[in-house]
The first five atom37 places (N, CA, C, CB, O) and aatype in JSON, in Angstrom:
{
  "aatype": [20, 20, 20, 20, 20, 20, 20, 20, 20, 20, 20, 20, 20, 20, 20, 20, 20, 20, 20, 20, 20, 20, 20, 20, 20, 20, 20, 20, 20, 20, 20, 20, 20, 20, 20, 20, 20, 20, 20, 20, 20, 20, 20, 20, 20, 20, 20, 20, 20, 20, 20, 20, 20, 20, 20, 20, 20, 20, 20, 20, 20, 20, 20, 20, 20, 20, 20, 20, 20, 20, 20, 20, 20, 20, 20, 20, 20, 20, 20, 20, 20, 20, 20, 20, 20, 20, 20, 20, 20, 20, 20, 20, 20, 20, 20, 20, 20, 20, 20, 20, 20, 20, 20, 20, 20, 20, 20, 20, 20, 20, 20, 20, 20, 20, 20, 20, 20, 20, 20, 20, 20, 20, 20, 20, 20, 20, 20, 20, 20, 20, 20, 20, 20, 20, 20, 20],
  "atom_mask": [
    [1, 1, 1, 1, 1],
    [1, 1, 1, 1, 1],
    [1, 1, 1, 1, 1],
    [1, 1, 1, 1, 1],
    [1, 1, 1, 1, 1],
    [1, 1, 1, 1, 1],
    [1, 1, 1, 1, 1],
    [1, 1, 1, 1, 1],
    [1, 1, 1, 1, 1],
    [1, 1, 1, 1, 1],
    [1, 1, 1, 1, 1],
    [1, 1, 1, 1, 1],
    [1, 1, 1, 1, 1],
    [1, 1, 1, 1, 1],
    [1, 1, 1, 1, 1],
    [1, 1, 1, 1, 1],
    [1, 1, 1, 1, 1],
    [1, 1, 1, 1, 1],
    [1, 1, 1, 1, 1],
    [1, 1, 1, 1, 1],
    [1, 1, 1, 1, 1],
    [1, 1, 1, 1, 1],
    [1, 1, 1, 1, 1],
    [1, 1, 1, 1, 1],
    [1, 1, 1, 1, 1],
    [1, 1, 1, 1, 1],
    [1, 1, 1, 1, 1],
    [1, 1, 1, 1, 1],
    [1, 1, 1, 1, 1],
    [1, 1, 1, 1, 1],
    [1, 1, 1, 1, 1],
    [1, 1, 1, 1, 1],
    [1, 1, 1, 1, 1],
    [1, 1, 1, 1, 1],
    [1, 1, 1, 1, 1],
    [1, 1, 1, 1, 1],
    [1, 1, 1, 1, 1],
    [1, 1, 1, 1, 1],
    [1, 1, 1, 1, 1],
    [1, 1, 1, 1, 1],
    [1, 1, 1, 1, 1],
    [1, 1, 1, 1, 1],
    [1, 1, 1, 1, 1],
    [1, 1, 1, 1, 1],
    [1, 1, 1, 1, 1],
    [1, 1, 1, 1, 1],
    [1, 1, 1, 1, 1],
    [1, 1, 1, 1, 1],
    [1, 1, 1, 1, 1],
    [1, 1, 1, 1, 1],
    [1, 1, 1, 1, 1],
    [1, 1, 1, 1, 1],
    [1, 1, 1, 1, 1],
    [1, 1, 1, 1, 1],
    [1, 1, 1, 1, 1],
    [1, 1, 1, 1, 1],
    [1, 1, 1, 1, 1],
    [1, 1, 1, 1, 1],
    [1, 1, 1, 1, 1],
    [1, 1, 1, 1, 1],
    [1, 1, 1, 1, 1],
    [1, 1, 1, 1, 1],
    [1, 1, 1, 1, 1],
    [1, 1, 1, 1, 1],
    [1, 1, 1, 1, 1],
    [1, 1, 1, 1, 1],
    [1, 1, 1, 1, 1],
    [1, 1, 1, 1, 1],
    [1, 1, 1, 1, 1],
    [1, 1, 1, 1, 1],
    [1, 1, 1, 1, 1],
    [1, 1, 1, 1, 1],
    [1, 1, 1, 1, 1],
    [1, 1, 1, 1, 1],
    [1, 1, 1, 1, 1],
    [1, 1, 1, 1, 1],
    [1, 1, 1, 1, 1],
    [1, 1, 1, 1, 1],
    [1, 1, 1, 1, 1],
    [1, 1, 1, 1, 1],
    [1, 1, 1, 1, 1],
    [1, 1, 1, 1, 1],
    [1, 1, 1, 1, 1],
    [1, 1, 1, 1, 1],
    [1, 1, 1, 1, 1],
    [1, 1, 1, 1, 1],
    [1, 1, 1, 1, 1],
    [1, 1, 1, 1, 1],
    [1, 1, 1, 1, 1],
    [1, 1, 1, 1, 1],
    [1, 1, 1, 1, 1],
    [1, 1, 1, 1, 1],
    [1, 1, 1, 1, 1],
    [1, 1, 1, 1, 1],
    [1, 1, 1, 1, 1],
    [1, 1, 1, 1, 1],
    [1, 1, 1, 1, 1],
    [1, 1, 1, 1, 1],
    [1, 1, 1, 1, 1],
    [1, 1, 1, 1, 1],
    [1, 1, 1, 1, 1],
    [1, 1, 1, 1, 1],
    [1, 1, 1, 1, 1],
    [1, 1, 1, 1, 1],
    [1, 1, 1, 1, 1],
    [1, 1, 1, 1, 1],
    [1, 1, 1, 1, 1],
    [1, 1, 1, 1, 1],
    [1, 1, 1, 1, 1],
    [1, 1, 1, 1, 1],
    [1, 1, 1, 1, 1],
    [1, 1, 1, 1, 1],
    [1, 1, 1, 1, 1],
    [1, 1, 1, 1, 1],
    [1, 1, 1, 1, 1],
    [1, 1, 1, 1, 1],
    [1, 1, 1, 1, 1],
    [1, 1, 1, 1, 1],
    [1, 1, 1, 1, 1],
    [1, 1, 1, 1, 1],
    [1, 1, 1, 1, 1],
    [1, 1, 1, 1, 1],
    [1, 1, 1, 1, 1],
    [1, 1, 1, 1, 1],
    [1, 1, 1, 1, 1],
    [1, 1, 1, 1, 1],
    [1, 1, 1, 1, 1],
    [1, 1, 1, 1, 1],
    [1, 1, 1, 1, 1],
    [1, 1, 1, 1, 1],
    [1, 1, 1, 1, 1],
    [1, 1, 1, 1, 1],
    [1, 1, 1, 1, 1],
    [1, 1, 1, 1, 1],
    [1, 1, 1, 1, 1],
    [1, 1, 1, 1, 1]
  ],
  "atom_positions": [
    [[-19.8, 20.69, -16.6], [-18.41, 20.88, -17.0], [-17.64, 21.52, -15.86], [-18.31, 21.73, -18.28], [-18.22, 22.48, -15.36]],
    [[-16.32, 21.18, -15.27], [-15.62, 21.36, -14.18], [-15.09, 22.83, -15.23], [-14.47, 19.89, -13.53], [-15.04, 22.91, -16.46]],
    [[-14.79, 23.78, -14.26], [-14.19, 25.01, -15.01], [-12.91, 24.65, -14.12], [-15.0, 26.78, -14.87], [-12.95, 23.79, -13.24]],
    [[-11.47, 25.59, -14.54], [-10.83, 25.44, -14.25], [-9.97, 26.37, -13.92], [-10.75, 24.83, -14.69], [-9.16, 26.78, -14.74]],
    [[-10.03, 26.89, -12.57], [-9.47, 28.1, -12.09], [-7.5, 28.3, -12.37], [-9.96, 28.04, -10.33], [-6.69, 27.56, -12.92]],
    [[-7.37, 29.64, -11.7], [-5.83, 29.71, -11.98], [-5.17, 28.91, -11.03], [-5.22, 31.14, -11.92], [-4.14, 28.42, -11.47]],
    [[-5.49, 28.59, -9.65], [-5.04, 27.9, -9.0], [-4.88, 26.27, -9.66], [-5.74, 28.15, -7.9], [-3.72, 25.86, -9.6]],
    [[-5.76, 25.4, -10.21], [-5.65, 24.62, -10.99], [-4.67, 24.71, -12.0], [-6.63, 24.51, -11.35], [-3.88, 23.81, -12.29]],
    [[-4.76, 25.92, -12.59], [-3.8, 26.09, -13.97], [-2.18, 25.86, -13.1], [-4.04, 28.09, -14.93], [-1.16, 25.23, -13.37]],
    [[-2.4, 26.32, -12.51], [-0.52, 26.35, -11.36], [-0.3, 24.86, -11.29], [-0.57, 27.11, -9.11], [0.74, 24.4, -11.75]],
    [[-1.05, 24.2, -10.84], [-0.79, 22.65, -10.16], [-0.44, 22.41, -11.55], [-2.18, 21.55, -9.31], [0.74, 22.54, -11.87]],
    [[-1.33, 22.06, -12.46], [-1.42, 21.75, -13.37], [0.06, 21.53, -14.65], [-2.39, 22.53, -13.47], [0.37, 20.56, -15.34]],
    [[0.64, 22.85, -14.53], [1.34, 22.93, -15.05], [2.89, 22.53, -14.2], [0.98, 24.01, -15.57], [3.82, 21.98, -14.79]],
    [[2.92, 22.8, -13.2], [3.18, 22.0, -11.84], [4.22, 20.64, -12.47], [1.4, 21.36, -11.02], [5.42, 20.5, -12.68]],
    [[2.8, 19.68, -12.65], [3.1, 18.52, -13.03], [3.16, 17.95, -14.21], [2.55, 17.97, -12.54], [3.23, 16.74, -14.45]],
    [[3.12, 19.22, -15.29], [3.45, 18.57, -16.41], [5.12, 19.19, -16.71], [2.21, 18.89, -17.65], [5.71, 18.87, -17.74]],
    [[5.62, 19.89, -15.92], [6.61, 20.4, -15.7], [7.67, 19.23, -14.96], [6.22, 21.62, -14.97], [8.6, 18.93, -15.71]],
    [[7.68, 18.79, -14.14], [7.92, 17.69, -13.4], [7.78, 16.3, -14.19], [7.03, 17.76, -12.28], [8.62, 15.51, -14.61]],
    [[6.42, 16.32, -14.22], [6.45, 14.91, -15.02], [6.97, 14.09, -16.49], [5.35, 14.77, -15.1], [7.44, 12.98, -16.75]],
    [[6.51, 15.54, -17.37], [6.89, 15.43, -18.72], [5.67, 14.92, -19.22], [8.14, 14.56, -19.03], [5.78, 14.79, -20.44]],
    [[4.46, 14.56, -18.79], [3.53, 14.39, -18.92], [2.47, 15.26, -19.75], [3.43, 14.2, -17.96], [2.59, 16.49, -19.73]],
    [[1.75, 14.85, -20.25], [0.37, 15.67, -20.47], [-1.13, 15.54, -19.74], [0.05, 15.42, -21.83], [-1.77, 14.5, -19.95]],
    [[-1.46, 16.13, -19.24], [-2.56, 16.2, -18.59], [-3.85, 16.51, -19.21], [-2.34, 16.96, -17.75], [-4.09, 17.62, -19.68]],
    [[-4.89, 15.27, -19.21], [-5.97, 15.8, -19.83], [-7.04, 16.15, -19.08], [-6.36, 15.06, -20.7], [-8.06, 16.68, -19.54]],
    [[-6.86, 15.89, -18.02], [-7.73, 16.23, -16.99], [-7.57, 16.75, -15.11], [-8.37, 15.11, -17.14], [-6.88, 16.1, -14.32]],
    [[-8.2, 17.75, -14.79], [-7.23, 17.33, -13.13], [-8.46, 17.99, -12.17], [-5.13, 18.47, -12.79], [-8.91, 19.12, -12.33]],
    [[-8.9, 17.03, -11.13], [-10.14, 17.42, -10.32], [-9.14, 17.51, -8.71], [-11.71, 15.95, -10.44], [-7.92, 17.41, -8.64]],
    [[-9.88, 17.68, -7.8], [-9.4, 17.56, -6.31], [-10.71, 16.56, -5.85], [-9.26, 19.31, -5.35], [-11.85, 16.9, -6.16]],
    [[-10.5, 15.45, -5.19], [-11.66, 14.87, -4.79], [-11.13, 13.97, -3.47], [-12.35, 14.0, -6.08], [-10.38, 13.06, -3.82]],
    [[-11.33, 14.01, -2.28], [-11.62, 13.98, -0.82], [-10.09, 14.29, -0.42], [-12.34, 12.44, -0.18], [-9.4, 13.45, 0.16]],
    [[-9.77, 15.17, -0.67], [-8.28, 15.65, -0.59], [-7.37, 14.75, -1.54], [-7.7, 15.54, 1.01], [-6.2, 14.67, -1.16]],
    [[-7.57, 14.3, -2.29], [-6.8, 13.97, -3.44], [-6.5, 14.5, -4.34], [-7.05, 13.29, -3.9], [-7.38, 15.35, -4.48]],
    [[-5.56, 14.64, -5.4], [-5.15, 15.47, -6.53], [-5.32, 14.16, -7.69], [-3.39, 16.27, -6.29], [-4.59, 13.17, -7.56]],
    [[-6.29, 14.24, -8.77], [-6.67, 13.29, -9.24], [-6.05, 14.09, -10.84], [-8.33, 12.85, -8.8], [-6.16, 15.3, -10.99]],
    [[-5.49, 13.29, -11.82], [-4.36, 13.68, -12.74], [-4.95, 12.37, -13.48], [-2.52, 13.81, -12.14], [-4.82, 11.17, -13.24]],
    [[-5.6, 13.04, -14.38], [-6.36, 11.95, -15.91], [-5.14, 12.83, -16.88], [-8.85, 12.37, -16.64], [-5.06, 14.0, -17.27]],
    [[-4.26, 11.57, -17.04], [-2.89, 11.82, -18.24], [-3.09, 11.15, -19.31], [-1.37, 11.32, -17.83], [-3.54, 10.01, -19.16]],
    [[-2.84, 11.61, -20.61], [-3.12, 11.02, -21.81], [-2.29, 9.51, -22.01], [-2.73, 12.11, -22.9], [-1.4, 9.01, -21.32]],
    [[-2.84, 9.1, -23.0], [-2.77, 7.35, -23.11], [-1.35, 7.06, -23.41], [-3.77, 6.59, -24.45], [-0.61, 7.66, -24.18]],
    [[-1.09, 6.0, -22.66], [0.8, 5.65, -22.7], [1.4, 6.58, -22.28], [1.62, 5.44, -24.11], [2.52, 6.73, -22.75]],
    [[0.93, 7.6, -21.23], [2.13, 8.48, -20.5], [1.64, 8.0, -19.12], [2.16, 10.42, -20.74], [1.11, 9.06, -18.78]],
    [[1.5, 7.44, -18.42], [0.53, 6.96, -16.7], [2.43, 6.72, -15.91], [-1.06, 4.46, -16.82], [3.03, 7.3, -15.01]],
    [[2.85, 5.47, -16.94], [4.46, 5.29, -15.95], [5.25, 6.5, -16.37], [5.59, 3.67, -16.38], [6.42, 6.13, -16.25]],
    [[5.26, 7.5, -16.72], [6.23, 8.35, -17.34], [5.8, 9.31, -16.28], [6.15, 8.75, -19.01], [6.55, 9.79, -15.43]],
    [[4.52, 9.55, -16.43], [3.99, 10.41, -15.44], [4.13, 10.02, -13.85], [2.6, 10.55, -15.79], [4.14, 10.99, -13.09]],
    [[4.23, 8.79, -13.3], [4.26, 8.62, -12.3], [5.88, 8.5, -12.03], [3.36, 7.64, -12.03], [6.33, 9.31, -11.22]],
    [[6.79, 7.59, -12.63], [8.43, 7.83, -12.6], [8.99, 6.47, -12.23], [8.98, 9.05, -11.39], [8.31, 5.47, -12.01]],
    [[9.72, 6.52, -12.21], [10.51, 5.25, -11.74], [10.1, 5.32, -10.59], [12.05, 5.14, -11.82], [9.97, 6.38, -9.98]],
    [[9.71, 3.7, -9.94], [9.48, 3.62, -8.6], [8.36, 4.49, -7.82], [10.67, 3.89, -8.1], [8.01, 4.38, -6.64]],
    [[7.79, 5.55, -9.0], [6.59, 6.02, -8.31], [7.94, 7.87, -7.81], [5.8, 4.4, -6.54], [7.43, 8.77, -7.15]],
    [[8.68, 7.93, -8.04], [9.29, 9.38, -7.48], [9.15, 10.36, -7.77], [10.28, 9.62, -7.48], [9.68, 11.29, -7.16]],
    [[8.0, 10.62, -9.36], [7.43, 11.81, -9.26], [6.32, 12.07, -9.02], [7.56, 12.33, -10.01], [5.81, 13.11, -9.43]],
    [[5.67, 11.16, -8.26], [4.65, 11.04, -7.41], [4.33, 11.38, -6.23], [4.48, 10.25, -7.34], [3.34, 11.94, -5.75]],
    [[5.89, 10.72, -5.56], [6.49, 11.35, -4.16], [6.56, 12.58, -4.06], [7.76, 11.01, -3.82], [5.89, 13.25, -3.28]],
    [[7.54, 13.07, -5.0], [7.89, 14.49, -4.71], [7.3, 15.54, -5.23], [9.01, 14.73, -4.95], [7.85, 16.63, -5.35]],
    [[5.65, 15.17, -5.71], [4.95, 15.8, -6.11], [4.01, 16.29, -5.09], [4.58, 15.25, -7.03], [3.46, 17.39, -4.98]],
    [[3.93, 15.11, -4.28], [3.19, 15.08, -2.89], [3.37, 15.25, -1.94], [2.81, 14.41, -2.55], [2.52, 15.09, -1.06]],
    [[5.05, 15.79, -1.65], [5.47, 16.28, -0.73], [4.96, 17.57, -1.02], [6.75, 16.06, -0.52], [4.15, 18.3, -0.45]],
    [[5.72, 17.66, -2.14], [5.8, 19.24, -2.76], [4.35, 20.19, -2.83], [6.37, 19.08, -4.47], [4.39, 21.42, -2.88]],
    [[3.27, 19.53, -2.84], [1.98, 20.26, -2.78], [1.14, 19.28, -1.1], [0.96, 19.97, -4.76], [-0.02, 19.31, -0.67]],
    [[2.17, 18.67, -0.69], [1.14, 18.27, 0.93], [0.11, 17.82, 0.62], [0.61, 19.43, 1.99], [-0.77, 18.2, 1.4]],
    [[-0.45, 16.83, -0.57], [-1.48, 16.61, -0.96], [-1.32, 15.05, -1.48], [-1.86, 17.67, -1.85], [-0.46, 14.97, -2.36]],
    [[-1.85, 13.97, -1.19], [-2.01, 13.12, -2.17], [-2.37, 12.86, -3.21], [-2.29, 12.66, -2.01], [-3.55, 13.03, -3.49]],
    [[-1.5, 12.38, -4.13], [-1.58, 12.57, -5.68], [-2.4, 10.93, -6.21], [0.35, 12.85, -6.44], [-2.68, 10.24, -5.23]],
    [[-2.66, 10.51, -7.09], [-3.45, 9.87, -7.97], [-3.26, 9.98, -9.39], [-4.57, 10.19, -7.73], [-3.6, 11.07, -9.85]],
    [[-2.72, 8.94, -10.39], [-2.77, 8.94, -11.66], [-3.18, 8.1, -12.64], [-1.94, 9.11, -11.88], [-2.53, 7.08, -12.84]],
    [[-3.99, 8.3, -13.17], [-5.17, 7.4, -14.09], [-4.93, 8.08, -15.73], [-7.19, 7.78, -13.37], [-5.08, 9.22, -16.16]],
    [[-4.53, 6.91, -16.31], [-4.12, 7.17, -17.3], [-5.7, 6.94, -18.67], [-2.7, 6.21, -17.31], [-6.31, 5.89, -18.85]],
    [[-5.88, 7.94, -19.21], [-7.47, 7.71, -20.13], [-6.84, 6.45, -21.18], [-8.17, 9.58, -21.34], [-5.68, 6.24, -21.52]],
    [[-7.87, 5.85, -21.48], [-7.98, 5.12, -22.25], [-9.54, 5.43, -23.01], [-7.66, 3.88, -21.58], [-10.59, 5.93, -22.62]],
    [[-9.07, 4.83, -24.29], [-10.65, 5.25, -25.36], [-11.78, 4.27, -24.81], [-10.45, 4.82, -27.45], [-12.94, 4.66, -24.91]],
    [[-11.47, 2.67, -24.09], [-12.36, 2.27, -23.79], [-12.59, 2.42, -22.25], [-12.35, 1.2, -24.31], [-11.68, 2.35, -21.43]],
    [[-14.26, 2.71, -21.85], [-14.41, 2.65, -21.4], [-14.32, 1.89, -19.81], [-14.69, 2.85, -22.08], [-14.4, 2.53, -18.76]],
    [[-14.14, 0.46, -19.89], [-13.56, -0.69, -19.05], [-12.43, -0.11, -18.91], [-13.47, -2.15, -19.61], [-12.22, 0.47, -17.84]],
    [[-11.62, -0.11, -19.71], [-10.29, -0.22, -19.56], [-9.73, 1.23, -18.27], [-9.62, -0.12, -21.34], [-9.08, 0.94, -17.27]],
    [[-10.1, 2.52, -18.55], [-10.22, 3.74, -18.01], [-10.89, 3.16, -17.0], [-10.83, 4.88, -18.76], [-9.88, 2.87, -16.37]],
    [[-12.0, 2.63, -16.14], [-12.79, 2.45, -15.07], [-11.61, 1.3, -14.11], [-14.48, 1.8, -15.63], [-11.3, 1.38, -12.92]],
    [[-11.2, 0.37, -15.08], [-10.5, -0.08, -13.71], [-8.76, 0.49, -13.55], [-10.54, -1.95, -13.7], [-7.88, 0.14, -12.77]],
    [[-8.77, 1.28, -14.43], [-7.36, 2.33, -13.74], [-7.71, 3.15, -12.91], [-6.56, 3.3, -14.68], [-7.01, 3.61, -12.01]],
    [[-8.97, 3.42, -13.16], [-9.49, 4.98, -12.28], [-10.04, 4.08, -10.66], [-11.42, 6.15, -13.43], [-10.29, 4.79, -9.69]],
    [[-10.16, 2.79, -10.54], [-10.44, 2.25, -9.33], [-9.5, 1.64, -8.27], [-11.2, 1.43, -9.62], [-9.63, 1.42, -7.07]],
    [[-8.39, 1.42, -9.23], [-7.63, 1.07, -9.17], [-6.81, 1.81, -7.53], [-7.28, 1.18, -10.52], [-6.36, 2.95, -7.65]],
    [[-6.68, 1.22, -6.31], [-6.24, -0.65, -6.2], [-7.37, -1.45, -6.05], [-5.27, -1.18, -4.79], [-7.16, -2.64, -6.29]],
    [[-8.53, -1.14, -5.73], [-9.47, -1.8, -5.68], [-9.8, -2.62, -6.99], [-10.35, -1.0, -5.26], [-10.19, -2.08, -8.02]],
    [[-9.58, -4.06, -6.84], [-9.5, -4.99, -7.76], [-10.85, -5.93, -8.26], [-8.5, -5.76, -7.23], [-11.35, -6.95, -7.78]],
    [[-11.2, -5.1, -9.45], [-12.81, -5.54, -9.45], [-12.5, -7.3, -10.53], [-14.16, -3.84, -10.6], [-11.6, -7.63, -11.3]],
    [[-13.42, -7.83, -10.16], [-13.39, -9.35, -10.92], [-13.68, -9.5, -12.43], [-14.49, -10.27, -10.28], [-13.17, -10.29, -13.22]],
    [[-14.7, -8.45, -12.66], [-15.39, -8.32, -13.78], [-15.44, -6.66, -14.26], [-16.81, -8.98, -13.49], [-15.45, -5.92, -13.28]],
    [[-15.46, -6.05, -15.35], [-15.99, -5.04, -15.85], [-16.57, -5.24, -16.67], [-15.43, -4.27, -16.1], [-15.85, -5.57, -17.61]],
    [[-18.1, -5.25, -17.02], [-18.37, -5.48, -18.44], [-19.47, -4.32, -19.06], [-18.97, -7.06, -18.58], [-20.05, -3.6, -18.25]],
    [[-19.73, -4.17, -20.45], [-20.28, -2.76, -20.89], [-21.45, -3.17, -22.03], [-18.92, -1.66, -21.62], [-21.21, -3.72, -23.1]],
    [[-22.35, -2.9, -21.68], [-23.38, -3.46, -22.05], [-24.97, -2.72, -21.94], [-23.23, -4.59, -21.35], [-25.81, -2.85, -21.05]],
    [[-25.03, -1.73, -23.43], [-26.23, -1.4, -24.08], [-26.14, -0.33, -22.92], [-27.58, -2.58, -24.31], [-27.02, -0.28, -22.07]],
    [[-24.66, 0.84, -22.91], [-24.81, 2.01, -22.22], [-25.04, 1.92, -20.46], [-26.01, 2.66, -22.95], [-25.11, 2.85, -19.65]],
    [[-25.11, 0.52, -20.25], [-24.86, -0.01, -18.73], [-23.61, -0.69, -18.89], [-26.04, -1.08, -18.07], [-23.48, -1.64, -19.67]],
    [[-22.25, -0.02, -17.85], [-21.68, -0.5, -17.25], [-21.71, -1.51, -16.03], [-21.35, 0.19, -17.23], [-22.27, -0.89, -15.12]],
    [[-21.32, -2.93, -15.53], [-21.19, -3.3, -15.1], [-19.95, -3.88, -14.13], [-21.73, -3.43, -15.61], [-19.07, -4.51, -14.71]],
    [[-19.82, -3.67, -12.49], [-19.17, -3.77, -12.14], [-18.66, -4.83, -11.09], [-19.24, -2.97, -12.14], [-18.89, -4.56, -9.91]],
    [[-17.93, -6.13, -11.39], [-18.4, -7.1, -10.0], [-17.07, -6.98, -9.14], [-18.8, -9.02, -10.4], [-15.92, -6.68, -9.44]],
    [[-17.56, -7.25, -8.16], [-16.54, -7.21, -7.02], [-16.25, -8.29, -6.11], [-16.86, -6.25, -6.22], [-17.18, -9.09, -6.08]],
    [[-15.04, -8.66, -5.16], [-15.08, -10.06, -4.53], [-16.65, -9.77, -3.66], [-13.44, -10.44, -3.35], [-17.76, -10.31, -3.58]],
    [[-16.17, -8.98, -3.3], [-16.31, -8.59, -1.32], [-17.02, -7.59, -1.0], [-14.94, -8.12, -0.44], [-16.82, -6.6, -1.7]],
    [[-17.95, -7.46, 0.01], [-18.7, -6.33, 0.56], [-17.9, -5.71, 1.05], [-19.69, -6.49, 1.42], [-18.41, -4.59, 1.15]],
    [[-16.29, -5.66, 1.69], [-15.69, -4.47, 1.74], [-15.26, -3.69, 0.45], [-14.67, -4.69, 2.5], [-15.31, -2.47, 0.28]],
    [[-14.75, -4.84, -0.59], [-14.77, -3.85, -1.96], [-15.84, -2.81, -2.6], [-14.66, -4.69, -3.0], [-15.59, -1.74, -3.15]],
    [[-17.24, -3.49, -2.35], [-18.12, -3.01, -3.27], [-18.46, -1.49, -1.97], [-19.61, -4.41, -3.82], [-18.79, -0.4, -2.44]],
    [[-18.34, -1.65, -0.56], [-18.33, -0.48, 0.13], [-17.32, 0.79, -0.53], [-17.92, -0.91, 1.56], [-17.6, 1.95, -0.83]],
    [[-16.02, 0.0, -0.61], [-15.49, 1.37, -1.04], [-15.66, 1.83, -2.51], [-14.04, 1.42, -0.76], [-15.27, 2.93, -2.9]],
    [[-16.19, 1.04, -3.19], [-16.35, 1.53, -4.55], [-17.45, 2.44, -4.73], [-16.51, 0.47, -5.46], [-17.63, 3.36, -5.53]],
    [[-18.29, 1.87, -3.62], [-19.47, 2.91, -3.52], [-19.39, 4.48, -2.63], [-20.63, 2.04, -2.83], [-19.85, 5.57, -3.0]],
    [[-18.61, 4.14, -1.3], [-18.12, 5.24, -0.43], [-19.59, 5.53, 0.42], [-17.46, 6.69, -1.43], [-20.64, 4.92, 0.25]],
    [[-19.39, 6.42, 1.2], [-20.19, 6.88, 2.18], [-21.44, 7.66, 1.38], [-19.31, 7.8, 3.2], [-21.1, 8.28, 0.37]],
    [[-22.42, 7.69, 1.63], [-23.65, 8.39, 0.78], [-23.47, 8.42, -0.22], [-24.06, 9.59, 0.94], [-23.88, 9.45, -0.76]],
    [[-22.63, 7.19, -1.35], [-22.32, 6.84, -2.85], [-21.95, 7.68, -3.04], [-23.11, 6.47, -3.82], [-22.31, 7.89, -4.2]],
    [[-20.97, 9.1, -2.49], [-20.1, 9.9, -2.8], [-18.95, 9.2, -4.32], [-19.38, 10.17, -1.27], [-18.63, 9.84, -5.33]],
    [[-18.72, 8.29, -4.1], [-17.45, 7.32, -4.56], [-18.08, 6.91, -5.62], [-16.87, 6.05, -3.58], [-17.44, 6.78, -6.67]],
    [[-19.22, 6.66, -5.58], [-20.02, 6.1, -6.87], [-20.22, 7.14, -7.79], [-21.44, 5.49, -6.56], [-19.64, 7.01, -8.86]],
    [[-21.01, 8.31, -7.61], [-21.55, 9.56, -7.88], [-20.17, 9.86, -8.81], [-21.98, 10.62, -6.42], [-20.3, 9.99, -10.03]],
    [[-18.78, 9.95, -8.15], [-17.98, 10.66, -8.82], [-17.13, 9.86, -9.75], [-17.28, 11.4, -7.98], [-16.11, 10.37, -10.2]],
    [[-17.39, 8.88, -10.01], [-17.24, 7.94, -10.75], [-18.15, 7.65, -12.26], [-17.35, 7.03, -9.82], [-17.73, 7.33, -13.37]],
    [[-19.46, 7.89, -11.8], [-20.5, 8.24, -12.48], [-20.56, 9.4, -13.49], [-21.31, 8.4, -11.64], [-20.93, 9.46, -14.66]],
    [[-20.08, 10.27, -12.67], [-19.63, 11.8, -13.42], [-18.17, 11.85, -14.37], [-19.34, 13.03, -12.04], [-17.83, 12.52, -15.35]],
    [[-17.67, 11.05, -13.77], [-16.34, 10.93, -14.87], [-16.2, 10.32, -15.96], [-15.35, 10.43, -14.44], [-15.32, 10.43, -16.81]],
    [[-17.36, 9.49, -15.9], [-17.82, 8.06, -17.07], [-18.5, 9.12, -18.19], [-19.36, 6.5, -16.27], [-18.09, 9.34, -19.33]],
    [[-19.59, 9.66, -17.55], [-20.54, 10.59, -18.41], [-20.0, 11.33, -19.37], [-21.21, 11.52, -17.68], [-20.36, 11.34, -20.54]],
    [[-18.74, 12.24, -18.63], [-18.69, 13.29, -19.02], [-17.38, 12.65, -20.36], [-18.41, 14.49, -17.7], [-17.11, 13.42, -21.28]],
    [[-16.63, 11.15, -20.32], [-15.84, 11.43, -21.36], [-16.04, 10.44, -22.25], [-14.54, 11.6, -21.04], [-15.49, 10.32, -23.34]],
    [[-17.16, 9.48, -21.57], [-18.09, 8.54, -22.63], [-19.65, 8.78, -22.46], [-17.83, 6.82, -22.34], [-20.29, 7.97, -23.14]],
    [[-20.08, 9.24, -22.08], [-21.65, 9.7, -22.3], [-22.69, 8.15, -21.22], [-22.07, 9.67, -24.71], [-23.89, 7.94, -21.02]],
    [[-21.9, 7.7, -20.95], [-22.62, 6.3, -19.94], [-23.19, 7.28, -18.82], [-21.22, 4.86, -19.11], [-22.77, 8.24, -18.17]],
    [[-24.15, 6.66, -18.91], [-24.72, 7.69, -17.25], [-25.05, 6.66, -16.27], [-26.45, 8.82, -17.37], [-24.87, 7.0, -15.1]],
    [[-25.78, 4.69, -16.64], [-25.37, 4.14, -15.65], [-24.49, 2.93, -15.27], [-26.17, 4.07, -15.29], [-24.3, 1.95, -15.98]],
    [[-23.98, 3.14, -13.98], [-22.71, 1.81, -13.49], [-23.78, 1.08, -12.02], [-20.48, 2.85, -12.64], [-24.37, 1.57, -11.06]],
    [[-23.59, -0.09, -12.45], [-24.11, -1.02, -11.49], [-22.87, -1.55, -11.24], [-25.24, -2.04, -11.91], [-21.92, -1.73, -12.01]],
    [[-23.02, -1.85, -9.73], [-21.9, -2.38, -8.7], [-22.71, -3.9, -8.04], [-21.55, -0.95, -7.23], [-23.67, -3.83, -7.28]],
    [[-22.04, -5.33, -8.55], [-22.5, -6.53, -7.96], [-21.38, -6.73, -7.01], [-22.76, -7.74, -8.96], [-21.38, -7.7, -6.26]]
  ]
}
């Protein structure tokens, strides 16, 4: 379980201040500010044209990210991969499955020492209980 310091609590509130949003989740991952917002708030939260996104990311010098949860599983995995455009998602007997065009796609889905995979893995677990994702 990620605990969640006061510095978190600041951002946090940050952008639900700004956004109008609700936030159900918020990690930092390879200098990103990663913002899991509850279901049907993702464009509200991000703004017209993406501008409270901008000036969210000016405003904390950080690149921002917004992935909106969804109850199904698929559906949450390719927002959370998102731009990376997978062909297939399919979910099957607690194995996720993931296909991809291209060996540059399936590189970054995986990342350097499956960093990219790993934390992907951990995000699946922890809000659907899946522990594995195969990448074709």
């Amino acid at each position: 379980m990620v605990k969640i310091n006061q510095e978190s609590m600041k951002i946090i509130t940050l952008f639900e201040n700004k956004t109008r949003s609700n936030v159900k989740d918020f990690f930092e991952y390879n200098d990103i500010l990663i913002f899991i917002v509850k279901e049907g708030q993702a464009s509200k939260a991000v703004g017209k044209n993406g501008i409270n996104v901008k000036n969210l990311s000016n405003l904390l010098r950080k690149k921002i990210k917004v992935v909106e949860f969804n109850s199904q599983p698929v559906s949450f995995i390719k927002g959370f991969i998102y731009p990376i455009g997978a062909e297939e998602i399919t979910q099957e007997e607690g194995v996720i499955v993931i296909k991809v065009a291209s060996t540059r796609e399936k590189g970054l889905l995986i990342g350097r020492e499956s960093r990219n995979l790993n934390k992907l893995k951990e995000i699946v677990k922890r809000y659907y209980g899946i522990e594995e994702i195969k990448i074709n």
